[in-house]
LUMNU-285542 format. One line per 5 residues: number of its first residue (from 1); their letters; for each residue x negated, y negated, z negated of C-alpha. Coordinates in Angstrom, 2 decimals, decimal comma. Layout:
# LUMNU-285542
NUM) a) X/Y/Z ~ ...;
//
This chain:
# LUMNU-285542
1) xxxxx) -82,75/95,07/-42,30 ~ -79,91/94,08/-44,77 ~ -76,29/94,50/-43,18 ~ -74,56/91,12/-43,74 ~ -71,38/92,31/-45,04;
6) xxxxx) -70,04/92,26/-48,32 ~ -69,99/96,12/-48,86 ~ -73,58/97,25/-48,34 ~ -76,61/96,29/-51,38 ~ -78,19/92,84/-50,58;
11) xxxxx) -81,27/91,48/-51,87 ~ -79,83/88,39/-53,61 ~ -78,37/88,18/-57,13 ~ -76,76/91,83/-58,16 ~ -77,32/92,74/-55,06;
16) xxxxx) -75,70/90,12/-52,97 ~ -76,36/87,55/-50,53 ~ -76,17/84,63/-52,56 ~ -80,27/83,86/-54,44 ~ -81,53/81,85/-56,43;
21) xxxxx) -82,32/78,88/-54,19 ~ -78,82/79,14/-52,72 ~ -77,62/78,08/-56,07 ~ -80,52/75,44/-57,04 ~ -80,01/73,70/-53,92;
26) xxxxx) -75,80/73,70/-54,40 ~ -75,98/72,50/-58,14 ~ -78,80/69,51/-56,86 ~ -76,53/68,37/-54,07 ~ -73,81/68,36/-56,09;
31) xxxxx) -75,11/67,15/-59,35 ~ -77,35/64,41/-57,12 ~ -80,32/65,34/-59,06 ~ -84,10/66,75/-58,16 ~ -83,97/69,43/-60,75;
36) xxxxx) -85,06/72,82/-60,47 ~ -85,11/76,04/-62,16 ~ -87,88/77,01/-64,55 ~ -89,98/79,95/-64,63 ~ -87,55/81,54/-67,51;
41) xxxxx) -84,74/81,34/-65,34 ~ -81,91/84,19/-65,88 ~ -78,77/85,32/-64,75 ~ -76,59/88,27/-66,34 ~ -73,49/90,04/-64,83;
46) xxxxx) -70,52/88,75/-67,67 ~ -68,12/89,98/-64,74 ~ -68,09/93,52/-67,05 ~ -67,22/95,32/-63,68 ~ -63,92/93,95/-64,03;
51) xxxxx) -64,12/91,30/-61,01 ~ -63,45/93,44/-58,11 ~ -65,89/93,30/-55,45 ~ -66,76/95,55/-52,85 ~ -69,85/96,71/-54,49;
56) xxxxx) -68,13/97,17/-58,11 ~ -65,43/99,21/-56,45 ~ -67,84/101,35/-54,70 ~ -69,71/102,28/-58,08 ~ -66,50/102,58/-60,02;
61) xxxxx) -64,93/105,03/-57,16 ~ -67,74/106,96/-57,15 ~ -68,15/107,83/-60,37 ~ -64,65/108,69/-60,56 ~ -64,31/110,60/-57,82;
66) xxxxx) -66,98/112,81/-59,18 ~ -65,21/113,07/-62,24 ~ -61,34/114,22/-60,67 ~ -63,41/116,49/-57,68 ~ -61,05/113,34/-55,35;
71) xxxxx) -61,79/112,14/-52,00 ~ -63,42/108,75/-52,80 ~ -60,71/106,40/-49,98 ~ -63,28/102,99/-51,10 ~ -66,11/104,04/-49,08;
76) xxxxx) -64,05/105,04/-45,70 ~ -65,85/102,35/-43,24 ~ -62,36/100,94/-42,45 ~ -61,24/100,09/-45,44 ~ -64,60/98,44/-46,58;
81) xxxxx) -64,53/96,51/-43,26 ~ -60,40/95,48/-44,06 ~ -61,19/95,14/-47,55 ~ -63,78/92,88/-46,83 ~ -61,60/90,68/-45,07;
86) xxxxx) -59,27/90,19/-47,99 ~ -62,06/89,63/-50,33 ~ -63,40/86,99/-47,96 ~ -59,82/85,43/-47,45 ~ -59,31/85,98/-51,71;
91) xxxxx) -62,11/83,86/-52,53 ~ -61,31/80,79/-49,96 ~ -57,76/80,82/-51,52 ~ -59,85/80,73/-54,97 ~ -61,64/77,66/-54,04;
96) xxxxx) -58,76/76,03/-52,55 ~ -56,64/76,66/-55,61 ~ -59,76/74,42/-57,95 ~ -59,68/71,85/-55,54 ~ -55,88/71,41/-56,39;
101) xxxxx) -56,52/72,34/-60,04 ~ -58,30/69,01/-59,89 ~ -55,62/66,59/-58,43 ~ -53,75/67,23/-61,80 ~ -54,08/64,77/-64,39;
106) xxxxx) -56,76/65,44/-67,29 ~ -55,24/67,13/-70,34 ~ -52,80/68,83/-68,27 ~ -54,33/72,19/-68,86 ~ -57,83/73,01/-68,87;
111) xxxxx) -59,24/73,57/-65,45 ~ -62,26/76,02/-64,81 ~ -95,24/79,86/-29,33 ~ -98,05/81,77/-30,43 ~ -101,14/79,35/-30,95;
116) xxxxx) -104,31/80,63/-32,92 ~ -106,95/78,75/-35,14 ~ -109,90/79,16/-32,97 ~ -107,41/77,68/-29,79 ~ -105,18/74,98/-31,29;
121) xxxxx) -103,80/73,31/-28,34 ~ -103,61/75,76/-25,42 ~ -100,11/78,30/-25,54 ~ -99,44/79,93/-22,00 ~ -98,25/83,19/-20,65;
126) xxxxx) -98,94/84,40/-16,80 ~ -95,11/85,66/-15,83 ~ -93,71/86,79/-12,80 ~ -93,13/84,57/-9,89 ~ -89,37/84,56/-8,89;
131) xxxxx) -88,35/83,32/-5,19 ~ -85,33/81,98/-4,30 ~ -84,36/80,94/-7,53 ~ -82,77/77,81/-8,40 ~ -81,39/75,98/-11,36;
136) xxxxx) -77,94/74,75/-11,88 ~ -78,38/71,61/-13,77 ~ -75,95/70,41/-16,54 ~ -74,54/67,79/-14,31 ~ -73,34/70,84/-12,32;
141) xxxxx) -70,91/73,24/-13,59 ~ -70,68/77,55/-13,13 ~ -67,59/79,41/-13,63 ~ -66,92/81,09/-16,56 ~ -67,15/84,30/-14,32;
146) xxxxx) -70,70/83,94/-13,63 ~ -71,29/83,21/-16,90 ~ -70,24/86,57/-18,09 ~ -73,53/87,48/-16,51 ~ -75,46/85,58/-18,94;
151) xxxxx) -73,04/86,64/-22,02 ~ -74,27/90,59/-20,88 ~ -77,50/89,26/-21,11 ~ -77,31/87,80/-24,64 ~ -75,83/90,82/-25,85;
156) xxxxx) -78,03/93,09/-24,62 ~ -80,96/90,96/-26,04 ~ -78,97/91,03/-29,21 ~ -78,34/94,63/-29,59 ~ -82,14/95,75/-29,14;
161) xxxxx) -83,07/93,00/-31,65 ~ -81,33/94,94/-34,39 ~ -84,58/97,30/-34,31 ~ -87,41/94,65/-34,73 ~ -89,11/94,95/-37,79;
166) xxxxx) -89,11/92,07/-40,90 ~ -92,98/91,72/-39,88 ~ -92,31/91,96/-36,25 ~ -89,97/88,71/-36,75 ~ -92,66/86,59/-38,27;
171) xxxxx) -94,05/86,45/-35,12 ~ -90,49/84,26/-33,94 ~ -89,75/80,52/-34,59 ~ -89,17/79,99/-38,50 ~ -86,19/77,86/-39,30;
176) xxxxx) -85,66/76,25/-35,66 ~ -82,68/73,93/-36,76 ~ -85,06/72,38/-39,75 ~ -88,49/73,10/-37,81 ~ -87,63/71,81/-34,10;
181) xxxxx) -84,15/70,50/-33,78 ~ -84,66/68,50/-36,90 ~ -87,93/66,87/-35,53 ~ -85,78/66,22/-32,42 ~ -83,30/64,60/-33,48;
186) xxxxx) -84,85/62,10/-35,84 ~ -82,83/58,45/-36,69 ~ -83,87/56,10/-34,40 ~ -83,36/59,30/-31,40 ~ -79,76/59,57/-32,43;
191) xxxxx) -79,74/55,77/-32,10 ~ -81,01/55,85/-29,04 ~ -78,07/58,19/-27,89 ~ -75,21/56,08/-29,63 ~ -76,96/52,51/-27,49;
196) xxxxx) -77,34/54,40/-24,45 ~ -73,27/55,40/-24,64 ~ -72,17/52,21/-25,10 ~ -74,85/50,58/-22,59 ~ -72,51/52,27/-19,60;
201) xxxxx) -69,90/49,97/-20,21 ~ -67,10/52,28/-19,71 ~ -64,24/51,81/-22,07 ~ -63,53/55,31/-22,91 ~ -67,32/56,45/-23,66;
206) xxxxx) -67,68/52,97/-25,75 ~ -65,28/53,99/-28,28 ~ -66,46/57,10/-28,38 ~ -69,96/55,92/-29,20 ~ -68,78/53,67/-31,98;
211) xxxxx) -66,87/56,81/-33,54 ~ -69,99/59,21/-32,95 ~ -72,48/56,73/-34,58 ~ -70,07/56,58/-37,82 ~ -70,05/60,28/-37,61;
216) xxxxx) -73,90/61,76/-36,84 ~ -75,24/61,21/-40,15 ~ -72,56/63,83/-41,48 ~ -72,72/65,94/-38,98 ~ -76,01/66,98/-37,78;
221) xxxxx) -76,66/68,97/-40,98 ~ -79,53/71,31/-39,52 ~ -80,10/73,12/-42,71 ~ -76,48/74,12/-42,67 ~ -76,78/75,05/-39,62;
226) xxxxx) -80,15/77,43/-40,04 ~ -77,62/79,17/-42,83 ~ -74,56/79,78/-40,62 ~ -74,88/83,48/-40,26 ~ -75,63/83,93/-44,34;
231) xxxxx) -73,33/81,73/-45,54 ~ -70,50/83,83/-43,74 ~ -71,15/86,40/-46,38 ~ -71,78/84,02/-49,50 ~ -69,15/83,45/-51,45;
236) xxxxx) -69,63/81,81/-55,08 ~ -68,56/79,17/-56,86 ~ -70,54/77,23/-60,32 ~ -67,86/77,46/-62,44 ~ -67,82/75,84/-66,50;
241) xxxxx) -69,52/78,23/-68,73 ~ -67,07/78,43/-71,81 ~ -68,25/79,78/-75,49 ~ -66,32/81,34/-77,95 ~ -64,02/83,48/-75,25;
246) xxxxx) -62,79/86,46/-75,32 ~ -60,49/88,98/-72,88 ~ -57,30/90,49/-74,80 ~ -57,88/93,83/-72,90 ~ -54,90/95,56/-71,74;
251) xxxxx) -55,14/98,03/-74,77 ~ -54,73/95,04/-76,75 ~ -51,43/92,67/-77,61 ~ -50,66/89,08/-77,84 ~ -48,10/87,55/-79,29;
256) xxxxx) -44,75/85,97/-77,89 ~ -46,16/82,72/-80,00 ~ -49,45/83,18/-78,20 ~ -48,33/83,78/-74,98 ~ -46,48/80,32/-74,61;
261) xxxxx) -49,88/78,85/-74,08 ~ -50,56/80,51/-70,62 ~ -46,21/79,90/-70,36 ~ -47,01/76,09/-70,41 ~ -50,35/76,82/-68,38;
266) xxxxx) -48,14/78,42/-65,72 ~ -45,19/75,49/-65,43 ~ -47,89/72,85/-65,33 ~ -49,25/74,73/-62,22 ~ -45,51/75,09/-60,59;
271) xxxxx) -44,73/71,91/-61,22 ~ -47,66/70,02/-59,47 ~ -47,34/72,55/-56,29 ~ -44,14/71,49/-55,57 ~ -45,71/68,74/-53,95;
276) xxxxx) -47,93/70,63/-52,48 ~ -47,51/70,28/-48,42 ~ -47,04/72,52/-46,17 ~ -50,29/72,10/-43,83 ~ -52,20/72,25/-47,45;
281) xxxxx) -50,18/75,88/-48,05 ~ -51,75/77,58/-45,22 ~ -55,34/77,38/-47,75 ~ -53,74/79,95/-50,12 ~ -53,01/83,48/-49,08;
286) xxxxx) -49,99/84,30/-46,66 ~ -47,83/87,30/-47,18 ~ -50,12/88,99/-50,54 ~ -47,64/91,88/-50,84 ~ -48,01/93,18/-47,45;
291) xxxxx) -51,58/92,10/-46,68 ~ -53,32/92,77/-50,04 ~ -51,02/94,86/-52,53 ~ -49,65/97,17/-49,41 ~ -53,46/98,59/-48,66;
296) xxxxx) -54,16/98,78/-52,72 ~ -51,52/100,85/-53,14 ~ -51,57/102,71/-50,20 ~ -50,01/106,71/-50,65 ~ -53,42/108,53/-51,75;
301) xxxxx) -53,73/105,52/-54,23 ~ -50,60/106,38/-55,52 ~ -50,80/110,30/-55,30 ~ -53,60/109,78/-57,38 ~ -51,47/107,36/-59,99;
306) xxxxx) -48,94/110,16/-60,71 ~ -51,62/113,05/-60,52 ~ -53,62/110,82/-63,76 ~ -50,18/110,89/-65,78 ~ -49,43/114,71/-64,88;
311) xxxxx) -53,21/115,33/-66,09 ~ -52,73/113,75/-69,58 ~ -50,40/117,11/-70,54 ~ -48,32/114,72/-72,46 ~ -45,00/115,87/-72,01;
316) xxxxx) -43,27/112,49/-72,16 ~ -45,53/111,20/-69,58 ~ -45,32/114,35/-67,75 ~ -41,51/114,09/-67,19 ~ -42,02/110,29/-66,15;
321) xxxxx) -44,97/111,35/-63,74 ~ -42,31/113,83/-61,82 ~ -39,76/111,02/-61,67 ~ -41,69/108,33/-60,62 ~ -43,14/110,15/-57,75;
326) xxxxx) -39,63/110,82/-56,32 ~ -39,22/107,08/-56,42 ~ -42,24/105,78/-55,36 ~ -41,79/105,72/-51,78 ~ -38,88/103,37/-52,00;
331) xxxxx) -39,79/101,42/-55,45 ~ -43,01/99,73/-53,75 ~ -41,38/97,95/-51,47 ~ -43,89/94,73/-50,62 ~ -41,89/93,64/-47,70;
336) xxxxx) -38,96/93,19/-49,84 ~ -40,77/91,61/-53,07 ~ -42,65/88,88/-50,53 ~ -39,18/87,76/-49,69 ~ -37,78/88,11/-52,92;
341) xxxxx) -37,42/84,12/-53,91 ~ -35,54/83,68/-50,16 ~ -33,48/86,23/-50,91 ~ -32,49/84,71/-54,44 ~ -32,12/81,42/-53,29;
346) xxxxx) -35,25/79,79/-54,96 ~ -37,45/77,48/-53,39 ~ -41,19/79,12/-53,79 ~ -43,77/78,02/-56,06 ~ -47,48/78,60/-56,60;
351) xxxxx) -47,99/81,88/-58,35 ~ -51,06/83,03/-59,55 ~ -50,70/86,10/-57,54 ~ -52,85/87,96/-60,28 ~ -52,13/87,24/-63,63;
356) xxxxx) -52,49/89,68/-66,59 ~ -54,65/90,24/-69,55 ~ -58,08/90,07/-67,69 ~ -57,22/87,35/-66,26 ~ -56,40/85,06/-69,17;
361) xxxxx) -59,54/83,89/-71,27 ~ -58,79/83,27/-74,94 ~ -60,91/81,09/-77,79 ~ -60,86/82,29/-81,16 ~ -59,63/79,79/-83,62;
366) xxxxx) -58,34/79,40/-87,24 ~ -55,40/79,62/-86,30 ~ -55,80/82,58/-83,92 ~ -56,21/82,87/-80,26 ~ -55,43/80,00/-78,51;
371) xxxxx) -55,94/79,77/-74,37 ~ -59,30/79,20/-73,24 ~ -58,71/79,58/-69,13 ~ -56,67/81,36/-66,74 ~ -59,18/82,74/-64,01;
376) xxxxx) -58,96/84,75/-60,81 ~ -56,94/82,64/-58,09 ~ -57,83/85,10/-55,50 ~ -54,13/86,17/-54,60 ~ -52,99/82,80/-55,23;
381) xxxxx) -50,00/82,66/-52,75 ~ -46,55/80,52/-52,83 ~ -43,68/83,13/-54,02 ~ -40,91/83,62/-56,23 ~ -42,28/82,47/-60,20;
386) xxxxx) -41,10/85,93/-61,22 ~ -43,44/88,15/-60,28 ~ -46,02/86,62/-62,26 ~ -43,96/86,72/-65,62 ~ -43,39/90,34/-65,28;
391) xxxxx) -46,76/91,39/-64,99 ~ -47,75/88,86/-67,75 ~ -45,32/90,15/-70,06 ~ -46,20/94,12/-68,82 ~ -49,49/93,48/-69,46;
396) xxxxx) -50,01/91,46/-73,01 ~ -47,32/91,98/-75,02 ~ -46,17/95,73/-76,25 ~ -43,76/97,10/-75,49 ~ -40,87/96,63/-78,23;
401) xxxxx) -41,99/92,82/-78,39 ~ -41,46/92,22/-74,54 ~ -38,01/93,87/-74,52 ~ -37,17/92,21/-77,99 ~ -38,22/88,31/-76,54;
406) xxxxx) -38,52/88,48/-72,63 ~ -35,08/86,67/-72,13 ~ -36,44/83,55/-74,43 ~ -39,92/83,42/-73,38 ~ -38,31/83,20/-69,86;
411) xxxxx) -36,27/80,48/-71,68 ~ -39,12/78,81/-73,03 ~ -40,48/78,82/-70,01 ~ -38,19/77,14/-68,22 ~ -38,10/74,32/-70,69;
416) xxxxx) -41,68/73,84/-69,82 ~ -41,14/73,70/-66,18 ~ -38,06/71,43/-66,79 ~ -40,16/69,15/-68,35 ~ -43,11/69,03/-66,20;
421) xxxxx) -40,88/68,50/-63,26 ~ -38,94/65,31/-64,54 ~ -36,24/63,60/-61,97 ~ -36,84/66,04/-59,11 ~ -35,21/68,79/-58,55;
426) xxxxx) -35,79/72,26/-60,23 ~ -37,16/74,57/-57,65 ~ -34,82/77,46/-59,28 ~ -31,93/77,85/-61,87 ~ -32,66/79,81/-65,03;
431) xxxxx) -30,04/82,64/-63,87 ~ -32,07/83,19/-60,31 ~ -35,28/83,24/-62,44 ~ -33,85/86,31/-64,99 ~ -32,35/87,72/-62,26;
436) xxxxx) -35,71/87,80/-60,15 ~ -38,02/89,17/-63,08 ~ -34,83/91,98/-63,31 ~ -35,03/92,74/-59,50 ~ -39,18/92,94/-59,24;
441) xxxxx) -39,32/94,27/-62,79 ~ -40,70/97,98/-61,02 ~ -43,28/96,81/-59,25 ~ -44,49/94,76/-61,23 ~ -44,82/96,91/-64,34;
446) xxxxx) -46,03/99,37/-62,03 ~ -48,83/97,74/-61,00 ~ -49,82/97,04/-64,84 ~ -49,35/100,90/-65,68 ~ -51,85/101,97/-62,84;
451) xxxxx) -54,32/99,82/-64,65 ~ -53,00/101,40/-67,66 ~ -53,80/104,99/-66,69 ~ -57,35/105,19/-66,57 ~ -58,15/103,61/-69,68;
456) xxxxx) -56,55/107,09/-71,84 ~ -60,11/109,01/-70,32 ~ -61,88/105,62/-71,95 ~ -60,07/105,76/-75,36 ~ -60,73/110,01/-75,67;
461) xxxxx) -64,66/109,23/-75,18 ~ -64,42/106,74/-78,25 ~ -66,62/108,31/-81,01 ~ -64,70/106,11/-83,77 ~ -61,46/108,14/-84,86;
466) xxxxx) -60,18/105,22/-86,14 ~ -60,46/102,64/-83,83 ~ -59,96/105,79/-80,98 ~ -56,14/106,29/-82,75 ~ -54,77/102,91/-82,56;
471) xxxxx) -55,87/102,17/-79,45 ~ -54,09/105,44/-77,95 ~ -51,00/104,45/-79,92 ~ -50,95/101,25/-78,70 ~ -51,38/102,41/-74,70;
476) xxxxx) -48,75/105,01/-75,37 ~ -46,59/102,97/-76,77 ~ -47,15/100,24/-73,77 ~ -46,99/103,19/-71,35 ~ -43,92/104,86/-72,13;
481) xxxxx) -42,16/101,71/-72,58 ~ -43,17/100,54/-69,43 ~ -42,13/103,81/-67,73 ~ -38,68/104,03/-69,22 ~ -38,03/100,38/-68,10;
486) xxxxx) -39,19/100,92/-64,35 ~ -36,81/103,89/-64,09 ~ -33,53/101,63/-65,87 ~ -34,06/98,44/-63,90 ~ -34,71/100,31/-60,68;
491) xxxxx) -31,94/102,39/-61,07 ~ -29,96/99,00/-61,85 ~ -31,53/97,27/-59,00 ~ -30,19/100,69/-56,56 ~ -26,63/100,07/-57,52;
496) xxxxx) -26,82/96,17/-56,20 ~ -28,38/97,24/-53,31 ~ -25,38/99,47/-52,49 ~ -22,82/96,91/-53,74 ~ -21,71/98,32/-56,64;
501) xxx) -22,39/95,97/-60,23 ~ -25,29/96,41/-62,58 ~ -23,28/97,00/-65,47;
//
């Protein structure tokens, strides 16, 4: 029997839940067509192991951990159970986020009983005879006490029916919601029920009949209902399929000039959220820092972070591995950066939650990359606008461009956002927005160098000396860069917190 949970091999698609007819039957619904797949149907995994699933993590970790001689921390049941819940939460915040996407106007941005043959008709079984028993009919009532009893009951049944075999199980009902409750329930039956309310002629019922016959259609969906346990561990969403894209790998720059495409992307998005309510709010993800980033980063994670920068036996690294583990502990401070546009006085925004270089899609074009889609709304949380600039700007650009233009393209951005926003008010001055990306500056670019660190064992397996070279000089470059500007701006952001000036 397949576990349904989102951390152990299904027999789906890539070893998931979600098949085949999971998706023909979405895309016909929502398409309204009678289409079906042909017998050439085929799916590929373009997800390069970079979307990170349970399953993804589990292979990566592995193979790691067999590399280093580390504990692998991804397979401890716990964490896959906890981790599960995040990825479950991730992508309803995902799908939430697209259903917003679309409320903003087009051109915007681009938005992505066992009864044989021979015996027919005769079904019986010869059971026990029972004396004084009685039942308690649904126009009587029990107390939830004595129902416990029949809630041990049901769980006991449960438990041993973890044991009976797939063949075993043919021998149950098939489909009971479609098969029998289906059949049941037919039109003119539910018909029946709605005439028979309103035939009692009391007032309350009445209205409620007239409200349950608008509703019935809708809601007695008995194939949803047949799907209820496996659709608690399907997750997926049909999505565009765009050509001509490409990922600007971490390894990789962008331009300042390029990167005011996503800029513009990003104040469209801010913008529109500000009228965003707050019921709707509660649909993306509450507190990321502490409840996602808090258990990625927990202290083996980042034992291991330093360890990979003291293994590289590059001195400069070296040094920075034996100073950032000193300030670690207090640097990654989540509580502290979920709070951080309260603290500044700015009125939170949607952010991304997520967004660096895998995350932003590019098409090739004459004249050079130009933004394709922004993807991966997992994290997608309302926060201080911040915290997604620095770990754009850590991530794409190297490291003497970002110091050289991060004050304008902050600028830049803010003209964007200015203009997107019109007669209301800004949620945020341009000083509380440079002052932000200043204060979460070392998280931030610390959670782009962790990324960072693995991919020096990638570039030393690259048989090409060439291509191996410039790739290692541009990570070192980014790297050290990054390093030396985590150390100045937390050391900055240490004297504010004891009350003395930045200067």
């Amino acid at each position: 029997m397949v576990s349904e949970n989102l951390y152990t091999p299904a027999e789906g698609l890539f070893d998931t839940h979600v098949t085949w007819e999971d998706i023909e039957e979405d895309m016909q619904r929502e398409l309204d067509t009678a289409a079906s797949f042909g017998p050439q149907k085929s799916v590929n995994d373009i997800g390069d192991g970079n979307i990170v699933t349970q399953l993804v993590m589990q292979k990566f970790t592995k193979e790691i951990s067999k590399q280093k001689s580390h504990n692998n921390n991804f397979i401890n049941p716990r964490f896959m159970a906890d981790y599960e819940k995040l990825q479950k939460r991730g992508h309803n915040t995902e799908v939430a986020v697209f259903e917003y996407l679309e409320r903003i106007p087009e051109g915007k941005i681009n938005v992505p009983k066992k009864f044989s043959e021979s015996n027919p008709a005769k079904g019986y079984m010869i059971m026990e005879y029972l004396e004084n028993i009685k039942e308690v009919h649904v126009f009587d009532n029990v107390t939830p006490t004595q129902l416990k009893q029949v809630l041990h009951y049901k769980a006991v049944l449960e438990a041993y029916s973890l044991d009976i075999s797939l063949e075993e199980r043919k021998e149950f009902v098939n489909e009971p919601f479609d098969n029998v409750y289906n059949r049941m329930f037919k039109q003119e039956v539910q018909a029946n029920i709605v005439h028979m309310f309103e035939s009692l002629k009391a007032s309350k019922l009445t209205e409620s009949a007239k409200r349950l016959e608008k509703i019935i259609p809708d809601m007695l969906d008995f194939k949803w209902a047949e799907n209820l346990a496996d659709e608690l561990v399907k997750g997926y969403m049909i999505m565009e399929y765009l050509e001509n894209i490409k990922e600007v790998h971490v390894f990789d720059n962008v331009t300042p000039t390029q990167l005011k495409q996503v800029l513009h992307y990003k104040a469209v998005l801010e913008a529109y959220s500000l009228d965003i309510s707050l019921e709707e709010r509660k649909e993306f993800v509450n507190e990321p820092f502490d409840n996602v980033y808090n258990r990625m980063f927990k202290q083996e994670v980042q034992a291991n972070i330093v360890h990979m920068f003291e293994s590289l036996k590059a001195s400069k690294l070296t040094e920075s591995a034996k100073r950032l583990k000193k300030i670690i502990p207090d640097m990654l401070d989540f509580k502290w950066a979920e709070n951080l546009a309260d603290e500044l006085g700015m009125d939170r925004v949607l952010c991304h939650g997520d967004l660096w270089s895998m995350n932003i899609l590019w098409e090739s074009s004459k004249d050079g990359p130009r933004l394709g889609a922004v993807i991966d709304y997992q994290t997608a949380h309302f926060g201080c606008s911040a915290t997604d600039l620095v770990r754009m700007f850590s991530a794409c650009l190297s490291g003497k461009e970002r110091r050289a233009h991060w004050e304008e393209l902050l600028e830049e951005f803010y003209g964007y956002l200015k203009e997107e926003v019109g007669e209301r008010e800004m949620p945020y001055t341009i000083e509380q927005l440079k002052e932000a990306y200043r204060r979460y500056f070392p998280i931030g670019a610390f959670m782009i160098v962790a990324a960072l660190g693995p991919l020096f064992e990638v570039i030393f397996k690259n048989e090409d000396e060439t291509d191996k070279k410039q790739c290692l000089e541009r990570v070192m470059e980014k790297t050290e860069c990054l390093l030396e500007d985590i150390f100045y701006y937390y050391d900055r952001n240490v004297k504010i917190q004891n009350g003395k000036s930045a200067d």
